[in-house]
C-alpha angles and dihedrals in degrees: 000000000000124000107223101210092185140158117236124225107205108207096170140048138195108248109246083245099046089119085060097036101036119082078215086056093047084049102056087046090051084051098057095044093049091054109274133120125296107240114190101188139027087247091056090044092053095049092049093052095055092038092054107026098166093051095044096050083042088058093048085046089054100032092057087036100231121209114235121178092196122025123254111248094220127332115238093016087160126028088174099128118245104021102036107155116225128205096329119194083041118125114180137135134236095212093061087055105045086048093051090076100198104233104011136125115220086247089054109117096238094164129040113163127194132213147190086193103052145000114292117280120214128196126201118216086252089043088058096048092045096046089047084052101054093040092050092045083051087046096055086044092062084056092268110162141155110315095008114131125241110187118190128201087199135157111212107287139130097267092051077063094043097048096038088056087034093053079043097053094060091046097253125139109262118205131165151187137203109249089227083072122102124259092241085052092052106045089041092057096039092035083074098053092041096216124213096210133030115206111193145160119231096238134312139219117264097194107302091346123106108216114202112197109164097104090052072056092061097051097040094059087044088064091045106077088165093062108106096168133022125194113202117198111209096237113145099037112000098189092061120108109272118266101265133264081017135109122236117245087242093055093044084051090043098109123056120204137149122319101234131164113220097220102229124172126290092261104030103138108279098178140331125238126194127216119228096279096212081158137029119339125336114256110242104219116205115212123185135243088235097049101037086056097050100044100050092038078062096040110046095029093037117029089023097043084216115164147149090296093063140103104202118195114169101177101234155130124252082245092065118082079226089084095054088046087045086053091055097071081081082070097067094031092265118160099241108213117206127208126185125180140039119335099202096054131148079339150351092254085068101096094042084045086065099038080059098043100049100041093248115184099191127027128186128191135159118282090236080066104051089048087050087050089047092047087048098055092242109163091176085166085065099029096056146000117289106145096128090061111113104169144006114214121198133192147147098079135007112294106215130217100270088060094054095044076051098063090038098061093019102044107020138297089224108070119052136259105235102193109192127204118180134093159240082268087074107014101227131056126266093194124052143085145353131198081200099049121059118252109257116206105258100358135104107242103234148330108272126255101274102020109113089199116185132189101212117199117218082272095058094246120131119250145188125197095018119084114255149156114297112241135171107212098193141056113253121198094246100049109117124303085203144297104270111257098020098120100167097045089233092120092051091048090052095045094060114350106054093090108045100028102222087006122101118229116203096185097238138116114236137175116191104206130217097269088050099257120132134223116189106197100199145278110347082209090064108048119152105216124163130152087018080292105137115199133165120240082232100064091041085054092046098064101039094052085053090077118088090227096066126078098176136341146197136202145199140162121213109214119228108222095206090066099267131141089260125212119294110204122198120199123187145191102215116219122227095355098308107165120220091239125134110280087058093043078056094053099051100042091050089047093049088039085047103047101016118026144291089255101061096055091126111252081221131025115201133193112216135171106234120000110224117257129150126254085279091055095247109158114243098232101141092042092044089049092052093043084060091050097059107275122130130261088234092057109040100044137024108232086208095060095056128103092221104022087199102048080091087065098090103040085048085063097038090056086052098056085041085061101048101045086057089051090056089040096060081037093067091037094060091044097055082043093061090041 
């Protein structure tokens, strides 16, 4: 456990009328005159909502005035974790609420979704709700029905929203991929769910590159026994003859009818979400209708200050939990804006180009985005028209300093960073922004209302300004309702609750710091510590990306199990042609020596092509690192959940030449031992 002694560099600033101008602030007004308590201050509002759970989630529940068609019977009636019990008695369904677009008249533009593939596509409040209808009504015609499963193997594109609210108005389990995914990491993750029904597009555009995936269909479906019906939308050349044996999306949407909502429990499966899936198979996480709706009801209308007025664009997949939360804008009014292709084509300005284009008030990108845009010399804020912009949000990995000071002098001072650290396992984040707290350099504003977020030193005490593991201490509505077929709750237990018994670990290192602001310094599981020394992967990666050398970068540290310092092994993507030779080793050594500490100048420094990440763009430090220790490609990572199949290659040979150099080297030992 380190102290971070730091100085903060405040680059935002709450406005003196943000009560009055914040939906947070509105709320907390709301609050006092309904009853509650009068909270002065966002410190004060985050310490009531994890000291009285049922009343703060009630009050979400009343303040966005949730539709229930049966009352709850309490609210939090069992913290035990996992296992805590919401709003029983309560039936309810997220559809209804995300179609009742709060604010908005049936002509509003609510859905505009852009392509690479085709011309944009917009949906009226009134079209949504129509086009839900009818492909409800197609749905229930294909024997869809309450607790049946609908997988997609979607891009991000207006139908992937209709049928997903569609599949949640009848009560049915909604779970997608990204078409870009291959067919074994499809089947692997919806071979769990058995889904009745398989909705797919017949291929898509990646920048100037036609994808064809009907065939992938075919073996997908192949690998579904449980299909019975697949709807195939005409995406990539819809003049070509339907995928066999499939039914068109026109014909799925032919028959109108009445637009219902089927009320189902609070926590009745909504949709299921996989994890990466680097090893073994994906966890299908299983999140509820009840939970889904009231956290992101907090986090998009609160923390976001989303409303009826926004145009809200998070540049995604649909196998990203980024999409549902995207989706969810529906819930406070907000416009969604889809995007589907390639962000970086033909240039890195594309994704700014769009929020220009199509008035966006909040976008949202990877962190891993908005530090390629900085290295580039990008200054979208002088270079287009962005003044309806109110706020960037950035996840997927820590955005370091450099990338909010980015935004700051290269977007605008005047709108804030929101940095956002959660998961697919809950499908939100617990850590992120505030219209009511500043915007600190490298670190994530605040932990969320209802998040009782924790840093644990190795002796299980909290603790604030020391890095720590990242807990959770008690139970929030949108953790997760299960993991499907797991029927006795012991791999959920195992996945977050075997260290701390009744505790959530995230997996994660986090300091909460002084002023109440977070930095996660990366997987807890891939710590480098040598010379009791303990550094996250993030900040290593922080300051070698900062070179303009370095396009990209992975680390890992081999333990030596006689008590030794171990290897470090640096692996880097060059930019523009740069070559790993001396000059540049010096450079990075002197830069980790400089910022970090002596002991984590890496012992080797390796170019490479691609580093290995999944479709989310989440680094392969742990299967990397057990690839170097002898494991086999095939075991410590699925090809088919990679962003680049082929980016293992190298480690795979390098593993190779570090056996067999070993081997030589006993060899030679054994031999001088006989002579």
């Amino acid at each position: 456990m380190r102290y971070r002694a730091r100085v903060s560099t405040v680059l935002w600033s709450p406005p003196a009328d943000v009560l009055e101008r914040s939906r947070i602030g509105r709320y907390l007004g709301w609050l006092a005159a309904s009853g509650g308590p009068r909270l002065r201050t966002y410190d004060e509002a985050w310490r009531w909502s994890v000291d009285e759970p049922g009343a703060f989630w009630t009050s979400i529940w009343d303040h966005f005035d949730v539709v229930a068609h049966t009352p709850a019977t309490g609210a939090l009636v069992d913290a035990r974790m996992p296992g805590a019990r919401w709003f029983p008695g309560a039936t309810l369904n997220y559809a209804e609420h995300a179609l009742r677009l709060p604010g908005r008249a049936d002509g509003d533009l609510v859905v505009l979704g852009i392509s690479q593939t085709r011309s944009p596509i917009s949906l009226t409040a009134s079209e949504l709700r129509e086009a839900v209808g009818r492909c409800r009504m197609g749905l229930a015609g294909l024997g869809v029905g309450p607790g049946d499963r609908v997988a997609a193997y979607l891009p991000n594109i207006p139908e992937a929203i209709v049928a997903l609210l569609a599949t949640a108005s009848l009560g049915a389990t909604w779970s997608s991929c990204a078409p870009e995914f291959g067919t074994r990491a499809v089947i692997d993750r919806f071979g769990q769910i058995e889904p009745k029904a398989l909705l797919a597009v017949d291929g898509y555009r990646y920048g100037d590159r036609d994808v064809d995936r009907r065939d992938a269909l075919d073996e997908i479906r192949a690998g579904l026994p449980s299909v019975e019906s697949t709807v195939v939308i005409p995406y990539l050349d819809p003049s070509a003859a339907d995928v066999s044996s499939s039914i068109g999306w026109d014909a799925l949407l032919a028959q109108g009818g009445k637009l219902e909502f089927e009320p189902v429990p609070f926590d009745h499966p909504l949709y299921i979400l996989f994890s990466s899936g680097t090893t073994g198979l994906p966890k299908p996480i299983v999140h509820g209708h009840g939970g889904i709706l009231l956290e992101h009801l907090k986090a998009l209308g609160l923390h976001t200050d989303l409303g009826p007025a926004d145009r809200f664009f998070w540049f995604t997949t649909t196998g990203w939990m980024m999409w549902n939360y995207l989706v969810s804008g529906l819930l406070v009014g907000s416009t969604v804006v889809t995007y589907d292709g390639n962000p970086a084509f033909p240039g890195l300005a594309t994704l700014w180009e769009v929020a220009a284009e199509t008035g966006t008030t909040y976008l949202g990108a990877s962190a891993a985005f908005l530090m390629a845009c900085r290295k580039a010399g990008l200054a979208p804020g002088r270079e287009l028209d962005l003044r309806r912009l109110r706020g960037v949000g950035s996840t997927g990995a820590p955005l370091p300093a450099a990338g909010f000071e980015w935004v700051a002098d290269a977007v605008s001072d005047a709108i804030p960073t929101g940095s956002l650290s959660g998961g697919t396992d809950l499908c939100t984040g617990f850590l992120g922004p505030c219209p009511l707290v500043p915007v600190w350099a490298g670190e994530i504003s605040c932990r969320m209302l209802g998040a009782r977020v924790e840093a644990f030193d190795e002796a299980g005490r909290s603790v604030v300004g020391h890095e720590g593991e990242l807990v959770i201490t008690a139970p929030m509505p949108s953790m997760p309702v299960g993991l499907w077929g797991d029927t006795d709750g012991s791999r959920l237990r195992e996945a977050y609750f075997s260290t701390y018994p009744g505790i959530w670990r995230h997996g994660d290192w986090l300091t909460i710091t002084e002023h109440g602001s977070c930095i996660v310094t990366g997987r807890s599981d891939a710590t480098l510590k040598r010379g009791g020394v303990r550094i996250g992967t993030a900040e290593f990666y922080g300051i070698v990306e900062a070179l303009p050398e370095i396009a990209d970068s992975l680390v890992v540290h081999l333990e030596d199990e006689r008590g030794g310092p171990g290897e470090l092994l640096l692996f880097v993507v060059t930019r523009d042609g740069a070559t790993v030779d001396e000059s540049l080793r010096r450079r990075i050594a002197g830069a980790l020596r400089n910022d970090l500490s002596p002991r984590h100048v890496p012992d080797s420094i390796v170019a490479v092509a691609a580093i290995p990440k999944t479709l989310s763009g989440k680094k392969l430090e742990v299967p990397v690192k057990r690839i170097l220790l002898g494991a086999r490609a095939s075991v410590a990572a699925s090809r088919e959940s990679l962003a680049d199949p082929g980016s293992l290659g190298p480690f795979e040979s390098l593993a190779r030449e570090r056996a067999s150099a070993r081997e030589r080297a006993s060899a030679r030992e054994r031999a001088t031992a006989r002579g």
